[in-house]
C-alpha positions as CSV (number, residue, x, y, z in Angstrom):
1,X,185.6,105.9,-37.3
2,X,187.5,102.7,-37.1
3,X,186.7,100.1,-39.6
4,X,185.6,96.6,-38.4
5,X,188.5,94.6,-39.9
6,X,190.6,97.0,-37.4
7,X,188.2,96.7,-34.7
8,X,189.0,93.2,-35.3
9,X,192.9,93.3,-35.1
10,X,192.6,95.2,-31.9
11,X,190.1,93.1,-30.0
12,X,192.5,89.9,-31.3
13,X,195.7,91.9,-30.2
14,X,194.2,92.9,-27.1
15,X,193.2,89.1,-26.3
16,X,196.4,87.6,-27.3
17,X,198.2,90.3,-24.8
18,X,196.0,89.3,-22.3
19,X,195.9,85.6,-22.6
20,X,200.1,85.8,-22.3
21,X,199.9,87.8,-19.3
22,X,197.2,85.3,-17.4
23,X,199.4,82.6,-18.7
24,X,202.9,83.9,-17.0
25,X,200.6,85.1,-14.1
26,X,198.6,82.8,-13.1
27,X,196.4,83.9,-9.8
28,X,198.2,83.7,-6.4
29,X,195.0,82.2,-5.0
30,X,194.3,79.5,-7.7
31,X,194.2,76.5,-5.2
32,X,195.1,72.7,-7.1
33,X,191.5,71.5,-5.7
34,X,190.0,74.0,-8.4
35,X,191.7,71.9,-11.5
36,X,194.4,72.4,-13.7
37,X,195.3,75.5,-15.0
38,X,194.6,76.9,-17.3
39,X,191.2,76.6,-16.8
40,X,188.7,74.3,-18.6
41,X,184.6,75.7,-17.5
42,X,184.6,73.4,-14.5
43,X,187.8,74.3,-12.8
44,X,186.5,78.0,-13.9
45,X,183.1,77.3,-12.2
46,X,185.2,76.7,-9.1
47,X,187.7,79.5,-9.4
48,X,184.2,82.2,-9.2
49,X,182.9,80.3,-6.4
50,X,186.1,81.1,-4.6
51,X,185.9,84.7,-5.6
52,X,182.6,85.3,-4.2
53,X,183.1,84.0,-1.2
54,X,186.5,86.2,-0.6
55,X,185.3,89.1,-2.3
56,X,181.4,90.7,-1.4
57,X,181.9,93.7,-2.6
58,X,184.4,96.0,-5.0
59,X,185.4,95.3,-8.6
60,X,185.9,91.9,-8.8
61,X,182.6,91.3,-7.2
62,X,180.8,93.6,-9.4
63,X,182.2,91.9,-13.1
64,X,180.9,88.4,-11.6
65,X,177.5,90.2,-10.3
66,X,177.4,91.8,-14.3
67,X,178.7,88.7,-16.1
68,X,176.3,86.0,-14.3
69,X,173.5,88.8,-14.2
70,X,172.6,88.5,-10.4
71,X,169.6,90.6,-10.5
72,X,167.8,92.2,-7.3
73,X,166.9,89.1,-5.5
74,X,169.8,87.0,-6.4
75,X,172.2,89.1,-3.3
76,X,172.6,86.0,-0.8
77,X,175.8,84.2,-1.3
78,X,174.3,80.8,-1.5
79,X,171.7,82.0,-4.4
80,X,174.6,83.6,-6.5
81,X,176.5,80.3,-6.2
82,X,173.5,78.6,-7.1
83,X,173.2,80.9,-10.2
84,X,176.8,79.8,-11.1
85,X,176.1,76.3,-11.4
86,X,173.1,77.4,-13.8
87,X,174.6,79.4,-15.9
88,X,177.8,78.1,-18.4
89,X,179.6,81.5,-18.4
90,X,182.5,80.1,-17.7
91,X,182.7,78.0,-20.9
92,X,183.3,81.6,-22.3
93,X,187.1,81.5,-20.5
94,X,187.9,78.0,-21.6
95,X,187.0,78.9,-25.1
96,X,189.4,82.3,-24.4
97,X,192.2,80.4,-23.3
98,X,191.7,77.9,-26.1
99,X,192.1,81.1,-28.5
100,X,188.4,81.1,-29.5
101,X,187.5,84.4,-30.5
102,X,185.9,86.5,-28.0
103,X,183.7,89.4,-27.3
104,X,184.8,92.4,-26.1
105,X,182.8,92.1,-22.6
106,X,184.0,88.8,-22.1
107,X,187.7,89.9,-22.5
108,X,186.7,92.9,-19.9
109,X,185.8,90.3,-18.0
110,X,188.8,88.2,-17.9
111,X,191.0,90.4,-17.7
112,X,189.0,91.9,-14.2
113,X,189.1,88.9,-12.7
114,X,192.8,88.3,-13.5
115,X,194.1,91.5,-12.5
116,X,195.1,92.6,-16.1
117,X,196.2,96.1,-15.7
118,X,195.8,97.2,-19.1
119,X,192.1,98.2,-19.8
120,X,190.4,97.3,-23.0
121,X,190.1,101.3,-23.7
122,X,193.6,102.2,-23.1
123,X,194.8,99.2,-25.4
124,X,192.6,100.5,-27.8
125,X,193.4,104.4,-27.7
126,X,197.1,103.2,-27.8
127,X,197.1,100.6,-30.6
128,X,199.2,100.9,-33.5
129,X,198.4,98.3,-36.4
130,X,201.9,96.6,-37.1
131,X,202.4,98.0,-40.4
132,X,202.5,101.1,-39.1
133,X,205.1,100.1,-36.3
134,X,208.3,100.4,-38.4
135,X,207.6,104.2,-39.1
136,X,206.8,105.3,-35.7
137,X,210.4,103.5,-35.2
138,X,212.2,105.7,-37.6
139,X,210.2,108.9,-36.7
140,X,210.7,108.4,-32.8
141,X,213.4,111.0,-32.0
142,X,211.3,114.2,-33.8
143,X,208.4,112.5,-31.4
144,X,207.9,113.8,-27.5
145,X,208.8,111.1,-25.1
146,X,204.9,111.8,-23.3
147,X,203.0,111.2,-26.7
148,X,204.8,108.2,-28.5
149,X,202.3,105.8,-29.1
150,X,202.5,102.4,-27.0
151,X,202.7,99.6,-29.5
152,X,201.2,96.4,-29.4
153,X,204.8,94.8,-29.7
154,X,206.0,96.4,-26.6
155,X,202.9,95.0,-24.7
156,X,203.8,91.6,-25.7
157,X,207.3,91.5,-25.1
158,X,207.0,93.1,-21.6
159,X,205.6,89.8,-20.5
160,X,207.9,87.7,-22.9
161,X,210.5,89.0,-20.7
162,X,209.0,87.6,-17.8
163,X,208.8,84.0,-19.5
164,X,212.2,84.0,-19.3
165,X,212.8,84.4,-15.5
166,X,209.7,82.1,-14.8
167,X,209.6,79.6,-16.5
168,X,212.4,77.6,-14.2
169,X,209.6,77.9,-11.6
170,X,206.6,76.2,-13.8
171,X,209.3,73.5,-14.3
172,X,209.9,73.0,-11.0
173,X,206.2,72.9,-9.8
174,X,205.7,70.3,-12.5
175,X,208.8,68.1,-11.3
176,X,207.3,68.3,-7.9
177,X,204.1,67.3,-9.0
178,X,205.4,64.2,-11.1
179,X,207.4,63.2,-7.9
180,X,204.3,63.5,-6.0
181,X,202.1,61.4,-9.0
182,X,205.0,58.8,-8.5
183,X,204.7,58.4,-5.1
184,X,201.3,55.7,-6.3
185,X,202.8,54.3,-9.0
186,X,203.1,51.1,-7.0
187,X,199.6,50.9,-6.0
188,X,198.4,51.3,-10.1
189,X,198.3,47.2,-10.1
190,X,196.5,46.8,-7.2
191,X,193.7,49.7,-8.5
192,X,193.7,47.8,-11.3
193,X,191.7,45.1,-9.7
194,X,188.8,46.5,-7.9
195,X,186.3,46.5,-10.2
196,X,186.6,42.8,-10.1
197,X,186.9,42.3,-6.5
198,X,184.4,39.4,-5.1
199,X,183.1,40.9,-1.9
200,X,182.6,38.7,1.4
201,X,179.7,39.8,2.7
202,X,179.4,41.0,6.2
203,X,176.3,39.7,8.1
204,X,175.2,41.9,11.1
205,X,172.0,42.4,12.9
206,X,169.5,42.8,10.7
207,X,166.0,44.8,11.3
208,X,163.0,43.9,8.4
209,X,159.9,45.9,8.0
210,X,157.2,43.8,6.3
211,X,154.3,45.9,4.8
212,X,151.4,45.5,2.5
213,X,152.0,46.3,-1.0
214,X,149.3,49.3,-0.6
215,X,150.9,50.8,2.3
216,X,153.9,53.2,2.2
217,X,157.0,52.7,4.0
218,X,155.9,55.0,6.1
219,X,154.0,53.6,9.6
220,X,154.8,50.7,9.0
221,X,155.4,48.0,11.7
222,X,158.6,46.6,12.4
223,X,159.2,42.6,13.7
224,X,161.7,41.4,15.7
225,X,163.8,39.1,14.2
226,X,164.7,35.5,16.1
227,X,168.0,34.6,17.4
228,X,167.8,31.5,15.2
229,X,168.7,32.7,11.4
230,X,165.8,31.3,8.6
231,X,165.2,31.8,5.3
232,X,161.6,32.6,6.2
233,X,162.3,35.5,9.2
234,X,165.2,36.6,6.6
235,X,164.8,36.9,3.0
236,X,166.9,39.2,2.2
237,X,170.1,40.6,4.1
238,X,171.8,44.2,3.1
239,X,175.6,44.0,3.5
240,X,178.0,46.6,2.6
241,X,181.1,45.8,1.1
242,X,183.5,49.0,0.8
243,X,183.1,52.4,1.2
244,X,185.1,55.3,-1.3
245,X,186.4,59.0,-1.6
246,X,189.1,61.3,-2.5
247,X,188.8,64.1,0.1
248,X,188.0,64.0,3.5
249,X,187.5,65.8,7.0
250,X,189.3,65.0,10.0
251,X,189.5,66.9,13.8
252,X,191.9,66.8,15.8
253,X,189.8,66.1,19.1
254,X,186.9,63.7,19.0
255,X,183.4,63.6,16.7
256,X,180.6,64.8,18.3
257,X,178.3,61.9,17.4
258,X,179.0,57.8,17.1
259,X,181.1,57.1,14.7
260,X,182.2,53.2,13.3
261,X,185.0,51.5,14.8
262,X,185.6,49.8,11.4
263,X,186.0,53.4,9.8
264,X,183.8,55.5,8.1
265,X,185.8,56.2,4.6
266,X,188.6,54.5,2.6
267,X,190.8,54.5,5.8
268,X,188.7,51.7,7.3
269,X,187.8,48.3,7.0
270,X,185.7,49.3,4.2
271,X,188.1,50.6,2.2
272,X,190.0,47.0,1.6
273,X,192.0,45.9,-0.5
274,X,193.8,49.0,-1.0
275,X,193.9,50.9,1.7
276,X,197.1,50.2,2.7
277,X,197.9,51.9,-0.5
278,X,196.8,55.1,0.0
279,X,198.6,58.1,0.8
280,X,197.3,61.3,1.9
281,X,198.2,64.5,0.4
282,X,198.8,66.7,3.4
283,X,200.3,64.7,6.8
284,X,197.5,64.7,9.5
285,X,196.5,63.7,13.1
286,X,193.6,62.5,14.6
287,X,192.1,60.8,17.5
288,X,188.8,59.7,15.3
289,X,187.7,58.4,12.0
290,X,188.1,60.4,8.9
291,X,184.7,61.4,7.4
292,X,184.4,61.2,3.5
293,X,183.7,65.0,2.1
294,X,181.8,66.2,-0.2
295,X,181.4,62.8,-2.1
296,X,181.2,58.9,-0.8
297,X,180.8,55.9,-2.8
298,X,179.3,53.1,-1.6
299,X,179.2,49.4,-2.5
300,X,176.9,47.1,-1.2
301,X,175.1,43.9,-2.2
302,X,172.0,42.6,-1.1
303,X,171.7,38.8,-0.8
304,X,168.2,36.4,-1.1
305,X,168.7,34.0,1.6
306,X,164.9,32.5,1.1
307,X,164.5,29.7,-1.3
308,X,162.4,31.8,-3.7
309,X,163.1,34.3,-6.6
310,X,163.1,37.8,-4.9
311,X,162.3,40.9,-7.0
312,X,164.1,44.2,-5.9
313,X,162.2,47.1,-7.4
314,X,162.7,50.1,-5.0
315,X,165.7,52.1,-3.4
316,X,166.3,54.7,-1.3
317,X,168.2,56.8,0.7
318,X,166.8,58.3,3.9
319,X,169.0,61.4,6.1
320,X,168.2,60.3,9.7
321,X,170.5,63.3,11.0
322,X,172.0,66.6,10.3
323,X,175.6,68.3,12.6
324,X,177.1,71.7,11.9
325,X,180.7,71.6,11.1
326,X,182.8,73.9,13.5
327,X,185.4,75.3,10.9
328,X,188.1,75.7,14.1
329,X,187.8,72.1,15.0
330,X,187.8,70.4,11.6
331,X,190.4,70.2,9.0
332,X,190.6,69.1,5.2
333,X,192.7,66.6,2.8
334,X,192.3,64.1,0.0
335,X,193.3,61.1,-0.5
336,X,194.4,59.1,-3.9
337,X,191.7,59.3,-6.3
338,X,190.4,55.6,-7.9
339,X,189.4,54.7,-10.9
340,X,185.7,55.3,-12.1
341,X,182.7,52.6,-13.0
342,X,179.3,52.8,-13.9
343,X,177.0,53.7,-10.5
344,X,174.0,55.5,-9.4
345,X,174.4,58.9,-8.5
346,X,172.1,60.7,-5.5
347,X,172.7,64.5,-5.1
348,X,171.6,66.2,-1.5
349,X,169.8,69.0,-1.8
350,X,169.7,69.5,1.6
351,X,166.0,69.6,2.2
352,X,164.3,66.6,1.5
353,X,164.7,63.6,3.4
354,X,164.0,60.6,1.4
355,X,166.4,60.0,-2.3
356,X,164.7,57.0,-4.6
357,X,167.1,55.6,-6.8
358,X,164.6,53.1,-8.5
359,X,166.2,49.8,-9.9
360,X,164.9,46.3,-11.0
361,X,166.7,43.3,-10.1
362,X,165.7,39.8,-9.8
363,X,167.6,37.7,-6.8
364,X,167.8,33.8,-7.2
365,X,168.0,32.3,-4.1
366,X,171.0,32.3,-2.5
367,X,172.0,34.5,-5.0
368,X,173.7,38.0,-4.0
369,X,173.2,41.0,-6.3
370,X,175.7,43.5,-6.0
371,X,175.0,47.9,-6.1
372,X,177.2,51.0,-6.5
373,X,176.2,54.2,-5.5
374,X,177.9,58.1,-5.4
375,X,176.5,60.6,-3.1
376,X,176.9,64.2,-3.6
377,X,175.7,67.2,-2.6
378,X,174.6,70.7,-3.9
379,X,176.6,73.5,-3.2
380,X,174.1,75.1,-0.1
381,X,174.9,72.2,2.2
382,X,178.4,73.8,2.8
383,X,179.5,73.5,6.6
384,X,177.6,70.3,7.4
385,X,177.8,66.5,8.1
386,X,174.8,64.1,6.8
387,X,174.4,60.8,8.7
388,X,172.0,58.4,6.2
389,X,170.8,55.0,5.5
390,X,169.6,53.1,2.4
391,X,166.7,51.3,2.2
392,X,166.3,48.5,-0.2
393,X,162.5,47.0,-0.6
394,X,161.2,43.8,-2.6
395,X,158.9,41.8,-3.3
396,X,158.5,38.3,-4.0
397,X,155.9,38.0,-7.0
398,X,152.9,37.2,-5.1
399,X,151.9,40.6,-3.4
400,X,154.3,40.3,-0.4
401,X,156.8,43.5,0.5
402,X,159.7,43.1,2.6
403,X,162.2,46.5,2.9
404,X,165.2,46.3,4.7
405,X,168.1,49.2,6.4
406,X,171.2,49.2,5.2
407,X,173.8,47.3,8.0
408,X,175.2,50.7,8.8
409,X,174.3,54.5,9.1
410,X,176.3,56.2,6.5
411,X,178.4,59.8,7.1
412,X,179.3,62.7,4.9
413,X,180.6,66.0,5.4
414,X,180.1,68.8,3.1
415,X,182.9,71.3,4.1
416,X,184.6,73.5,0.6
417,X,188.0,75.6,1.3
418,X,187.0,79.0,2.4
């Protein structure tokens, strides 16, 4: 019976054998949208996404289904990717690859899903502790060729050997990559300015639902507004000022639904001052605006134009429609990613239909008050474009609600790499 301080050596032998193989190796189907390699637990997260979606069945499948304990109901691809983003069993691998010690399953594991042909029981059988090496060595020629033992060493140094030939190639790729980093050096001054960019506003036609404060928003009436623009008809006016994301969807023919002639991402009006600055990642065509994906930020401000203090207590989101994304006729790419600032966050789930962000903010007259907001989705909501609006209510202090539609209908696609 093996001692544990052997047990030990061979699970730490084993894991340092397999980390050297994954790191010379890395998978042919790690994408760059995953995140670097290798992995931390969120570029992980994404790499077993990916590997349930190509592989349903076999043995691959059947380590995640073990490791991430899919039980009986849990068979549906959208509920085991839901059970992914529960669980943090993929801070396990970043731990692995930062040479935390690890259990015995979870090196099973690993080495499954990266196609490490040694087994953890072969290793094991054929382990010999290094002291022990140098006297095999001297013994080998009264030893049969069929039963010398297979040292660690050799292990190791089989992949040491193909270091050697490879590692022109990771230099290369990281060249390229620098060149590619490079290309936006230019633009780093003018990114350096947004988040103190004064915004013009941009006044449109503005619709305002006046209710009573013990009514919902829900049935209640709507007033047209005059032609002639008051302070009383209009007391407060939704503007919104740009509109940002790194990845996006395009299509090659038209939209099938009304999309903004000012744009409906960075590559827009809305995407000023920079957007000259961008570059995209892969070249593209289209005939029709690019739709942000997966993420948008918005920026918008909402201005008092009465001549009393307003008090904004209430936001929302509302989904006013819902399009399938025909995977033949839609493509995807990314753009530069910007620089990050405090904002609220919404997350889709894909079933309700109203998103409160509550906020407080008091509006002097006159005075514009300016919002950011990310909106994201959950991982079900794959294959689909969102059209939405925000909805900003206030009230003036003395029992009177106004709530006012954003100046535009808002789109975002949800569509992942198969």
């Amino acid at each position: 019976m093996k001692s544990q301080n052997l047990k030990n050596q061979i699970r730490n032998a084993y894991a340092e054998a397999l980390r050297e193989y994954i790191l010379v190796n890395p998978p042919a189907d790690w994408q760059a949208e995953f995140g670097e390699f290798p992995p931390k637990q969120t570029a992980m997260r994404n790499y077993i996404i990916h590997l349930l979606r190509t592989h349903r069945s076999g043995r691959i499948y059947e380590a995640i289904r073990e490791r991430y304990g899919f039980n009986g109901s849990i068979t549906e691809l959208d509920a085991q990717i839901e059970e992914v983003w529960r669980k943090s069993e993929h801070k396990t691998v970043e731990n692995f690859f930062k040479g935390t010690p690890s259990k015995i399953e979870i090196l099973k594991f690993i080495a499954t899903i990266f196609h490490f042909e040694t087994d953890y029981e072969t290793f094991e059988k054929n382990y010999v502790e290094p002291e022990n090496q140098t006297e095999l060595a001297n013994n080998s020629e009264t030893q049969k060729p069929d039963r010398q033992p297979l040292s660690y060493s050799k292990i190791s140094w089989k992949y040491y050997s193909l270091a050697t030939v490879l590692i022109f190639i990771f230099v290369k790729m990281g060249f390229e990559y620098y060149q590619m980093a490079n290309r936006f050096e230019k633009a780093k001054d003018t990114l350096a300015k947004i988040d103190s960019l004064s915004f013009e506003p941009k006044y449109l036609k503005q619709e305002m639902i006046e209710q009573d404060k013990e009514k919902s928003f829900v049935g209640t009436k709507t007033r047209e507004l005059g032609t002639k623009t008051t302070a009383k008809a209009e007391p407060l006016l939704y503007f919104t000022n740009n509109i940002y994301n790194k990845k996006f969807v395009f299509t090659p023919q038209k939209w099938d639904f009304e999309t903004d002639p000012k744009g409906e991402d960075i590559n827009g009006e809305y995407g000023k001052p920079y957007n000259e600055e961008i570059r995209e990642l892969r070249t593209f065509r289209t005939q029709d605006a690019t739709l942000a994906n997966e993420e948008i930020w918005i920026r918008f401000n909402l201005r008092n134009e009465s001549g009393e203090k307003l008090f904004v207590d209430n936001l929302f989101l509302k989904i006013v429609g819902k399009h399938p994304i025909h995977t033949a006729k839609v493509e995807y790419n990314a753009w530069l990613p910007k620089s990050s600032e405090e904002v609220y966050e919404v997350r889709l789930d894909g079933f309700a239909q109203t998103y409160p962000f509550a906020t407080f903010a008091e509006v002097a007259p006159a005075e514009s008050r300016h919002f950011s907001l990310k909106v994201k989705g959950v991982e079900s909501l794959d294959k689909q474009i969102l059209r939405f609006k925000i909805y900003a209510s206030c009230n003036d202090g003395k029992g009177k609600r106004y709530t006012i539609s954003s100046d535009k209908t808002y789109v975002l696609a949800f569509y992942r790499l198969p």
